[in-house]
C-alpha positions as CSV (number, residue, x, y, z in Angstrom):
1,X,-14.8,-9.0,38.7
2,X,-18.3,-8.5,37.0
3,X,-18.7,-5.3,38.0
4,X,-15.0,-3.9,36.6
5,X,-15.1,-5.5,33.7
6,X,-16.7,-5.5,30.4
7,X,-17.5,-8.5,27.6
8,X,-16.9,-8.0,24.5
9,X,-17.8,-10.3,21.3
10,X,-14.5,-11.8,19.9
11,X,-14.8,-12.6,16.2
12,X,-13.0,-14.9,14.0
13,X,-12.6,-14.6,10.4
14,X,-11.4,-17.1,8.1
15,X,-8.0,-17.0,6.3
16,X,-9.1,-18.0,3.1
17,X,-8.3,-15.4,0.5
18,X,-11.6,-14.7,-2.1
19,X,-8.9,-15.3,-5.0
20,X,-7.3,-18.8,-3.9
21,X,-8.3,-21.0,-6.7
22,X,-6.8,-24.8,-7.4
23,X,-3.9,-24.0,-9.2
24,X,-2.4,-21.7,-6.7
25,X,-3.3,-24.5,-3.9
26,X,-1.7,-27.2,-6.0
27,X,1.4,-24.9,-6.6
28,X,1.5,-24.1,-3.0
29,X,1.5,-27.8,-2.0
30,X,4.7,-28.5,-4.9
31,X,5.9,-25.9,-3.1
32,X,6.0,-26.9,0.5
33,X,6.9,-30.5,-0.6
34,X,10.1,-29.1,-2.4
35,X,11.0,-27.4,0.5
36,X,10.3,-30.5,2.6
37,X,13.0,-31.8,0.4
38,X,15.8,-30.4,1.0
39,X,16.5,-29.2,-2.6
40,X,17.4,-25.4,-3.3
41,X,16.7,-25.5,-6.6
42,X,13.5,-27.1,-6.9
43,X,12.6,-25.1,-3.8
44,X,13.6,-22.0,-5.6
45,X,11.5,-23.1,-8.6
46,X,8.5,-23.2,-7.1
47,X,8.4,-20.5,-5.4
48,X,8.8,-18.3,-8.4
49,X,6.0,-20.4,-9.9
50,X,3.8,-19.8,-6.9
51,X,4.3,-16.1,-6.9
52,X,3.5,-15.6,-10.3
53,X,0.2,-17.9,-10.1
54,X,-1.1,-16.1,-6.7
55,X,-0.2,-12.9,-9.2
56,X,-2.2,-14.7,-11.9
57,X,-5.2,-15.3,-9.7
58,X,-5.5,-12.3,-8.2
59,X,-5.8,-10.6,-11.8
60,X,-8.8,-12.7,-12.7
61,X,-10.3,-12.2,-9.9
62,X,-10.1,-8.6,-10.2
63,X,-11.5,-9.2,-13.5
64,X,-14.1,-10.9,-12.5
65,X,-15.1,-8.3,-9.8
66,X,-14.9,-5.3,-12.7
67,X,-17.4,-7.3,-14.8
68,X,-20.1,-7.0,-12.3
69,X,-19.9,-3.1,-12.8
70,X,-19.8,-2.9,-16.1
71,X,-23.1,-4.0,-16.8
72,X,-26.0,-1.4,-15.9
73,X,-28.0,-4.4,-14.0
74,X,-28.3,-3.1,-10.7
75,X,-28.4,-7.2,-9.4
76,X,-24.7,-7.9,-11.3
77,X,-23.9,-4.7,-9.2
78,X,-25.3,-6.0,-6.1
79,X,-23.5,-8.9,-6.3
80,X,-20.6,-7.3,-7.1
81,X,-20.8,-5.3,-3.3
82,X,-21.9,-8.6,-2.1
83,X,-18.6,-9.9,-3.4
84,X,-15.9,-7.0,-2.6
85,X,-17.6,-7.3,1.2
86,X,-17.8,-10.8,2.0
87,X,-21.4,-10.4,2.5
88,X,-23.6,-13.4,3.4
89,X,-27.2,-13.6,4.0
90,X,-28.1,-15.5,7.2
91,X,-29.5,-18.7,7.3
92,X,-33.1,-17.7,8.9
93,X,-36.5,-18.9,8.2
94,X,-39.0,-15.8,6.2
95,X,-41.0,-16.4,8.9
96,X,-38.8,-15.3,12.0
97,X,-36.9,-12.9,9.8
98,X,-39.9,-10.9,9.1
99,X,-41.3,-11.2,12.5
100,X,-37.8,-9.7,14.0
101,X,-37.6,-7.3,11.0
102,X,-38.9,-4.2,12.6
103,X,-37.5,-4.8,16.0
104,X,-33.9,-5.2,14.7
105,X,-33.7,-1.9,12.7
106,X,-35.1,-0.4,15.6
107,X,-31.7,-1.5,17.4
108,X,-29.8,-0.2,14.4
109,X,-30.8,3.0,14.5
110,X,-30.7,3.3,18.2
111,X,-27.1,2.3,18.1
112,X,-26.0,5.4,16.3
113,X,-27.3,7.7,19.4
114,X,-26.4,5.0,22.2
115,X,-25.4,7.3,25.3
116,X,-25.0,10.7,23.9
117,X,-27.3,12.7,25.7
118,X,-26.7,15.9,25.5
119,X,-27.9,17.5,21.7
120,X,-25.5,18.7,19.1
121,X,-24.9,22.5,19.3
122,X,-22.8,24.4,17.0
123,X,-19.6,26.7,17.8
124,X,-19.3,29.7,18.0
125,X,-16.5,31.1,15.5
126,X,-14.2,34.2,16.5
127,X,-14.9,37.3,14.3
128,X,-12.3,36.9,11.8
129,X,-11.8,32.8,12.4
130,X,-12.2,30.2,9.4
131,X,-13.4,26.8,10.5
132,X,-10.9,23.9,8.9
133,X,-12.7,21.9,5.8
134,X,-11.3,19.1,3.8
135,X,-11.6,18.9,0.2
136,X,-12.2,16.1,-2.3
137,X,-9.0,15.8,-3.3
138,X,-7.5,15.1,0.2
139,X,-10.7,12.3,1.3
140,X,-10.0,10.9,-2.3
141,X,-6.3,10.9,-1.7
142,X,-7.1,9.4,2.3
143,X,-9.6,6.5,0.7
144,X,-7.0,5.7,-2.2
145,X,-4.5,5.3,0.7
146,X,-6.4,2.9,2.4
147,X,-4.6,-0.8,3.7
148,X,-7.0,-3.3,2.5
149,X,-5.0,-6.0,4.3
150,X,-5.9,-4.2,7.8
151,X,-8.9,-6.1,9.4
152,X,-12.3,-3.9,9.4
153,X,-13.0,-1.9,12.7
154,X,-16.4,-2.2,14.7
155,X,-18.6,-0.9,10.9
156,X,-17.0,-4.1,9.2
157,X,-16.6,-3.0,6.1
158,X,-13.4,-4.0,5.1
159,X,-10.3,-1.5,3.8
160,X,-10.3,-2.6,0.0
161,X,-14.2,-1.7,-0.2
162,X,-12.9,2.4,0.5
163,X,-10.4,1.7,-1.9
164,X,-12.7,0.4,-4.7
165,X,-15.6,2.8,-4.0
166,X,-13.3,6.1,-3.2
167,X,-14.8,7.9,-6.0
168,X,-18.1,7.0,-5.0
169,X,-17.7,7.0,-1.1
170,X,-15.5,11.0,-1.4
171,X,-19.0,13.4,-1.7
172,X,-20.4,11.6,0.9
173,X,-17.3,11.7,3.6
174,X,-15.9,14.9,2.3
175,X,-19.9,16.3,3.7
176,X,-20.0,14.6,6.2
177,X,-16.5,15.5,7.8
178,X,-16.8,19.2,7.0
179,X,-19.9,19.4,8.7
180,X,-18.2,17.7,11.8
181,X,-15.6,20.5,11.7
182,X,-17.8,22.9,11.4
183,X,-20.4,22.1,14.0
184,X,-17.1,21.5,16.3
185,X,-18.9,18.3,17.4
186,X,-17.6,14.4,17.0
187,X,-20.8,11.6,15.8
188,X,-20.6,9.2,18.4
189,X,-20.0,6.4,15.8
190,X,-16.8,7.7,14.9
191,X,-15.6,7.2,18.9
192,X,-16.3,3.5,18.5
193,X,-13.5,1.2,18.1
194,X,-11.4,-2.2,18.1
195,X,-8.7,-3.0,20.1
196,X,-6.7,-6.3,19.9
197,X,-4.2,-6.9,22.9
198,X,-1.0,-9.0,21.2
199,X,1.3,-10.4,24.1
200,X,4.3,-9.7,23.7
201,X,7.1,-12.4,25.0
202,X,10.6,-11.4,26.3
203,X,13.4,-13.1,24.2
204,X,15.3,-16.0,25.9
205,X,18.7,-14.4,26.8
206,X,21.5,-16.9,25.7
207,X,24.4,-16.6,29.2
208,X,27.8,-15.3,27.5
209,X,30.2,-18.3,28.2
């Protein structure tokens, strides 16, 4: 069995959206207590008072994520990445963390370049043949398009930071993906990614009578 198969790390992230506040938890406990009760119209009620809070509180939040770009102090904007990705800085001593500094970016930069081999060579075009290049517009239009509810893949950067740094993020890819279709050749990083089984059940099958 060990020597078929692979292990992967599983990870688990929390379901607790950055813009649930205490008023949308106490209108969601009103609401599941008017359900609890039976009555349609109280029921009814709060739900529409729940939808326009989580509406509510996902405006301020916004808000408050804008404000950390508006300012030109590059810490407000730091924290304002820090924010967008759920970043948090682990809990090490300065001691070990500097001692372990140099060997883990070693790691990091060896990751990129894990099992390729063989070096990058460029294709030869036909006489007459154009290679295919992507413009702005198109990576702009891709990164706008982006489902920030989708979980991140094996980078972890999550789907609503390409949406809220598209402008920003489109140079970069837009080089970065012509030069791939030019040079005819696939980074390795891009290979990389996550797949979650979901089992699927077979219904029950009610017997006609």
């Amino acid at each position: 069995m060990d020597q078929v198969t692979t292990q992967k790390p599983i990870i688990l992230f929390p379901n607790q959206k950055p813009w649930m506040d205490r008023e949308v938890r106490l209108l969601l406990i009103v609401r599941n207590t008017a359900f609890r009760s039976g009555d349609r119209e109280a029921y009814s009620v709060a739900r529409a008072n729940l939808r326009r809070g989580i509406c509510k509180a996902k405006y301020e939040h916004k808000q408050r994520i804008e404000e950390h770009f508006n300012s030109a102090d590059p810490r407000r904007m730091c924290q304002g990445f820090q924010a967008i990705t759920d970043h948090k800085s682990p809990s090490t001593s300065p001691t070990t963390s500097s001692a372990l500094l140099p060997v883990e970016l070693n790691h990091f930069y060896a990751c990129f370049e894990k099992g390729r081999m063989e070096p990058m060579l460029k294709a030869e075009l036909l006489p007459g043949e154009q290679p295919l290049t992507l413009s702005t517009s198109e990576v702009f239009a891709t990164l706008s398009r982006v489902n920030a509810r989708k979980a991140s893949g094996p980078h972890g950067i999550p789907g609503r930071v390409f949406r809220a740094c598209a402008e920003q993020l489109t140079d970069v890819f837009t080089d970065i993906f012509n030069l791939s279709l030019a040079q005819a050749v696939v980074p390795t990083c891009f290979k990389s990614a996550t797949i979650v089984p979901v089992p699927k059940h077979s219904a029950a099958v009610t017997p006609l009578q």
